[in-house]
ZAMARGU-4260 file (C-alpha; in steps of 0.2 Angstrom, whole numbers, plus 5000, padded with zeros to 4 digits):
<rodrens>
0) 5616/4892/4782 | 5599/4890/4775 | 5604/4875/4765 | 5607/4865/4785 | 5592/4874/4795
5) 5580/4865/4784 | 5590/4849/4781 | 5594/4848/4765 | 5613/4845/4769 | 5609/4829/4777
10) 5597/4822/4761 | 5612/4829/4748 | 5625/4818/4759 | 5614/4802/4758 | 5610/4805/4740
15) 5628/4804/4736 | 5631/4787/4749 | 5613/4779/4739 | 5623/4783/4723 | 5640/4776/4727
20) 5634/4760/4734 | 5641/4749/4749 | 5659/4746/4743 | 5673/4756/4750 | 5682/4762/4738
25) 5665/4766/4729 | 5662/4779/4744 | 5678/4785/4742 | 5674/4792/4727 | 5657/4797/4730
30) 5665/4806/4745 | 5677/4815/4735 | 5665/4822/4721 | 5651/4823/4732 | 5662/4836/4741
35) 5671/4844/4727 | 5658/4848/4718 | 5646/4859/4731 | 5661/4866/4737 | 5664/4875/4720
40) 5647/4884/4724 | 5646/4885/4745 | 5659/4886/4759 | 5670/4872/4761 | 5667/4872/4779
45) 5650/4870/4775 | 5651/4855/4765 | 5664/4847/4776 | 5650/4851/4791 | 5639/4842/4779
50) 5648/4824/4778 | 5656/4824/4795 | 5640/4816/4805 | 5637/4802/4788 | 5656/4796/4789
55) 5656/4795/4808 | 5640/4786/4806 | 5650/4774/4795 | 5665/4773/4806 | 5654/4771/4821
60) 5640/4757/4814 | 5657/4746/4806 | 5666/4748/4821 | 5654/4739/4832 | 5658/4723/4822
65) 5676/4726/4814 | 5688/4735/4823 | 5694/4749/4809 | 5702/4763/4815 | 5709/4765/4798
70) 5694/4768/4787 | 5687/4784/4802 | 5705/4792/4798 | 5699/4787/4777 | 5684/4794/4777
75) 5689/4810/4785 | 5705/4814/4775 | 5692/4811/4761 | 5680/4825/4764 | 5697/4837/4769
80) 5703/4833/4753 | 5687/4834/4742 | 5684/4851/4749 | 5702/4856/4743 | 5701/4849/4727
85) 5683/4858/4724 | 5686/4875/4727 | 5696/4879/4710 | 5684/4873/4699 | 5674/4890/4698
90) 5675/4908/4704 | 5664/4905/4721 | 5675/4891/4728 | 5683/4901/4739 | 5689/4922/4743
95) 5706/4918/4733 | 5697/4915/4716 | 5685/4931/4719 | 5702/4940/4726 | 5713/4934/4710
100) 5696/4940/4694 | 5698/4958/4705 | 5716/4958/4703 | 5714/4955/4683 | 5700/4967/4682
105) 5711/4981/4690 | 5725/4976/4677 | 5731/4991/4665 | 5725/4982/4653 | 5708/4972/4662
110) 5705/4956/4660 | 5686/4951/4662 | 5685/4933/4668 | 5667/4925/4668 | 5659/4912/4677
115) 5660/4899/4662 | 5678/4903/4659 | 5684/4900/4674 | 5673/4883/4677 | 5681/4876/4660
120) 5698/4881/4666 | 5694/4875/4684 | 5687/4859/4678 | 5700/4847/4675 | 5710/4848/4689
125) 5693/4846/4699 | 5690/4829/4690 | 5708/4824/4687 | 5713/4827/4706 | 5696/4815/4711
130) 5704/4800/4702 | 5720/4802/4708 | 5715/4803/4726 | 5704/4788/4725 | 5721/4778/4721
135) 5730/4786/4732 | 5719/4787/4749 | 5716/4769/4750 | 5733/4765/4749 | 5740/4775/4760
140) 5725/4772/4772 | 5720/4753/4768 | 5704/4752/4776 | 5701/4737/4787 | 5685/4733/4777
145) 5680/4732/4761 | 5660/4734/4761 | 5649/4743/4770 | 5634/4735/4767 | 5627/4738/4786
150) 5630/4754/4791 | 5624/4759/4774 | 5607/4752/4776 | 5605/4759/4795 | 5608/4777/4790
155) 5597/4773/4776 | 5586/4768/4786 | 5588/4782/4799 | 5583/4794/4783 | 5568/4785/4780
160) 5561/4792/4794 | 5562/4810/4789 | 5551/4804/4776 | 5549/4814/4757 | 5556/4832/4753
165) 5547/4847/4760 | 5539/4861/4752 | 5550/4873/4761 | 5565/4862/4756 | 5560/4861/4738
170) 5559/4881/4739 | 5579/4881/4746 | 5585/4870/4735 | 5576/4881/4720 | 5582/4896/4727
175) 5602/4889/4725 | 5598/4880/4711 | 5594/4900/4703 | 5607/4907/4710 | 5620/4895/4702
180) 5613/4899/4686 | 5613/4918/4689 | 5632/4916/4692 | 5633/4906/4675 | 5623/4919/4665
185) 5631/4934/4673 | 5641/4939/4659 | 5628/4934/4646 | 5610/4935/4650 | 5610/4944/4665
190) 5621/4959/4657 | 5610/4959/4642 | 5593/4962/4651 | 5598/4974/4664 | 5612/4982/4654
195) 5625/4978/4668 | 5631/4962/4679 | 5627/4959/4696 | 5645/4952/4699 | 5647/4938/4711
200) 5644/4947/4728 | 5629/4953/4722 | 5620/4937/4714 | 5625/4930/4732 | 5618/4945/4741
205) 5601/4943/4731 | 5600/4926/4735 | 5603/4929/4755 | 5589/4941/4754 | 5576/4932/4743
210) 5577/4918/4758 | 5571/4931/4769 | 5558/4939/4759 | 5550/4921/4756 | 5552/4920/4775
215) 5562/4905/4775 | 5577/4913/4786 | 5581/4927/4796 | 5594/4942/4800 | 5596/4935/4816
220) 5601/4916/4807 | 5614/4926/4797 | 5619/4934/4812 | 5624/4918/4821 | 5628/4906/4807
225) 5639/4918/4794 | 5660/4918/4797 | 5656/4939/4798 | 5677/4938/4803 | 5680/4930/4789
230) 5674/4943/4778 | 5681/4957/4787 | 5696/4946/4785 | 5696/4946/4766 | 5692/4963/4767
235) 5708/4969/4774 | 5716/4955/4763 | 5712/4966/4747 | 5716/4981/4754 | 5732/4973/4757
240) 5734/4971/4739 | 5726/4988/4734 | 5742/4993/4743 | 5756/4982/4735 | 5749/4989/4719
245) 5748/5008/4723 | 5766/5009/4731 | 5775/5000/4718 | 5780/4988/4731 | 5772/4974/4719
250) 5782/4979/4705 | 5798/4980/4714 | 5797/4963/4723 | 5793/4956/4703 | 5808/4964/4695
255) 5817/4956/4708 | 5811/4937/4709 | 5809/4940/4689 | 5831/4944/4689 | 5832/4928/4701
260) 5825/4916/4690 | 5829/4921/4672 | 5847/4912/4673 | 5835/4898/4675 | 5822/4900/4660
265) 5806/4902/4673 | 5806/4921/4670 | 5791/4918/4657 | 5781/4908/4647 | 5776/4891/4656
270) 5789/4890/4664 | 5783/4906/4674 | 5764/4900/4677 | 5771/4883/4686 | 5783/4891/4696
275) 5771/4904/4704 | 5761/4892/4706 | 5773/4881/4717 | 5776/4898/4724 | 5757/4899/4728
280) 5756/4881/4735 | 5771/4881/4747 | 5763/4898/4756 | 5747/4892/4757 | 5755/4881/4770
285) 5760/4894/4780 | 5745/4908/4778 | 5728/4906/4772 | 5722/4905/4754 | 5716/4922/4751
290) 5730/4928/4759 | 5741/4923/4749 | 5734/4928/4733 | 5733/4946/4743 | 5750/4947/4745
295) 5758/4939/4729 | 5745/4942/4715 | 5749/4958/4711 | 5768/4954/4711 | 5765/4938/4700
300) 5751/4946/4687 | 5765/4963/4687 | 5780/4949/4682 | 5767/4939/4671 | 5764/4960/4659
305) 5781/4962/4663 | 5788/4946/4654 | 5773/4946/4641 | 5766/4932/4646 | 5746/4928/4646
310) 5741/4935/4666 | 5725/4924/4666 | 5736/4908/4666 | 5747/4915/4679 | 5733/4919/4690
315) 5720/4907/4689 | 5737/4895/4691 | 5740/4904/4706 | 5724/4906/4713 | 5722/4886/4708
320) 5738/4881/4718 | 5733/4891/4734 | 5722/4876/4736 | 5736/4867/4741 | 5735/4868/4761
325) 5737/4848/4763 | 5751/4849/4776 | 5744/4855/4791 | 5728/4854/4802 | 5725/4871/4800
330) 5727/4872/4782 | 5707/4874/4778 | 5693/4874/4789 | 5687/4858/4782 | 5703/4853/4787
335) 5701/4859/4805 | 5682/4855/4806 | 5685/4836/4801 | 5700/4835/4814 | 5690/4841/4824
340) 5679/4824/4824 | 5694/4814/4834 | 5699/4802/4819 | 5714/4809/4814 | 5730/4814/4819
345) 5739/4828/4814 | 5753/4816/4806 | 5737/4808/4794 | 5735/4823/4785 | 5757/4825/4785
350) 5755/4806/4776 | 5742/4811/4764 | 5754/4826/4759 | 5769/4818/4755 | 5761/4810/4738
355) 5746/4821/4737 | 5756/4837/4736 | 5766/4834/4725 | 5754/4825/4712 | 5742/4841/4716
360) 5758/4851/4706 | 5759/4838/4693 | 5742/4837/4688 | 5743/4856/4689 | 5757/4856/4676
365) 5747/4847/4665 | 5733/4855/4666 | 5744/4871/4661 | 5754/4864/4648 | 5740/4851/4639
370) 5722/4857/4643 | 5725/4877/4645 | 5737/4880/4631 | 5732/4864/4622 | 5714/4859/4621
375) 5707/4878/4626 | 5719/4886/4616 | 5725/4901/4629 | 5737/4911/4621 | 5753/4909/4633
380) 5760/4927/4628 | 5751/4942/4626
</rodrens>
């Protein structure tokens, strides 16, 4: 919230167009990582919030010339899908990744995941779904022109105006900049020097509370600006999960899908960390993220023990997968929020689905089977 009251948003979102150029397909991908990348570290609804006013500036200034009701419905399926693809690459992109480093902490025997772990396990499918989506988002919304030259040069011009970076700005944008590497270091040097880690909540929280004793925000800006349901949603999300654990009823529901799929060779190993993780991305569709890693990550790390295989593969696959929500409007609230702007219909993001999905899973599976176990060298049984 403090990032948009002074502005900063806007600049990060021009700084991305200025480095992408004027061509189409060049913004595309600037689009997609410019998104993607600050979602790992801010809310998705924030980011997406963040592009929607430069693309319908875009749309808007090209219209006037060149009919292209094609390249609105580009752009925004762009910053939806950039904002799903970002929020696996590292522990705060999103309540499911937090939710699913709790639930291997709790294990019997714990697993400590660190910032750094999770970003290089996060990472390729970050990068690797960027480049599949700027194939596959032109084609399956050809956009009507094929440079922007214009509308780029007015809202570089509109900017302009705003004239160079404030002092305050510079302070915010220092502020995150810290707190990104608190996150980092967390494990490491933070631990070290105070004996103990802050944990991701807490580096979060010192940040929040740093911006008001610099007197650069206020309660009454959190008050207003923060999704306080959300949290209480999460909230009740793990206690959700607390409880599957405690009553056994985790264990049970593992025995039984693990009896289902043995006949087929998916009851461990690889094959196990895939199919949760297609289990992940088909009810992410039907309930929110982190309520789906509530609800089945403590079935799936209990089958993973259970079945000896690695529970970090099979969660962070999990957690990853839950990302998935390409089907429907409400899927994300970047989903929701760029809807919300009148460019797309709800069979657009149906479209983008019916290749993206399934490519999602398949650059997932490789990531598993090539960069995981290959190139990082997980172990796959424990």
């Amino acid at each position: 919230s403090t990032l948009v009251k002074y502005g900063l948003d806007k600049r990060v979102g021009m700084l991305v167009i200025n480095l992408a150029g004027t061509k189409t397909k060049n913004i595309v991908i600037g689009i997609l990582l410019g998104t993607a990348i600050p979602t790992a570290f801010v809310g998705e609804h924030a980011v997406a919030a963040m592009y929607v006013p430069i693309a319908l500036a875009l749309y808007t200034l090209t219209n006037k010339t060149t009919p292209s009701p094609r390249l609105g419905t580009l752009l925004m399926v762009t910053i939806a899908v950039g904002c799903m693809i970002g929020g696996p690459m590292s522990p705060t992109g999103g309540a499911r990744n937090a939710l699913m480093i709790g639930f291997l902490a709790n294990l019997e025997n714990p697993i400590e995941v660190s910032f750094m772990q999770w970003l290089s396990m996060g990472v390729f499918y970050t990068f690797a779904m960027s480049l599949v989506m700027a194939i596959l988002l032109p084609l399956l919304f050809k956009p009507e022109v094929e440079d922007l030259s214009d509308a780029v040069n007015a809202i570089k011009q509109d900017l302009a105006k705003h004239g160079s970076m404030t002092k305050q700005q510079y302070i915010v944008a220092f502020v995150m900049f810290f707190v990104v590497m608190l996150w980092i270091t967390d494990k490491s040097l933070v631990k070290s020097i105070l004996g103990f880690s802050l944990g991701l909540g807490g580096i979060a929280i010192a940040g929040a509370v740093t911006y008001m004793i610099l007197g650069l925000t206020s309660w009454k800006d959190y008050e207003e600006k923060v999704s306080w349901g959300v949290i209480v949603l999460y909230a009740g999300c793990i206690s959700l999960g607390k409880v599957f654990k405690a009553t056994g009823a985790s264990s049970w529901f593992a025995d039984q899908i693990m009896n289902l799929v043995a006949p087929l060779g998916l009851d461990s190993g690889v094959g196990l960390v895939i199919l949760m993780a297609v289990i992940g991305a088909v009810l992410t569709n039907l309930m929110s993220a982190g309520a789906t890693v509530a609800v089945i990550g403590p079935v799936v790390l209990d089958m993973a023990v259970a079945s000896g295989t690695n529970p970090l593969l099979v969660g962070v696959g999990l957690a990853i997968a839950t990302s998935m929500a390409y089907w429907l409007v409400i899927g994300t609230p970047a989903s929701s929020i760029v809807y919300a702007s009148g460019q797309l219909a709800p069979k657009d993001f149906i479209r983008m689905a019916t290749l993206g999905w399934p490519a999602a899973l398949i650059v997932l599976s490789i990531m598993v089977i090539v960069y995981w176990t290959g190139i990082l060298q997980i172990p796959v049984a424990i």
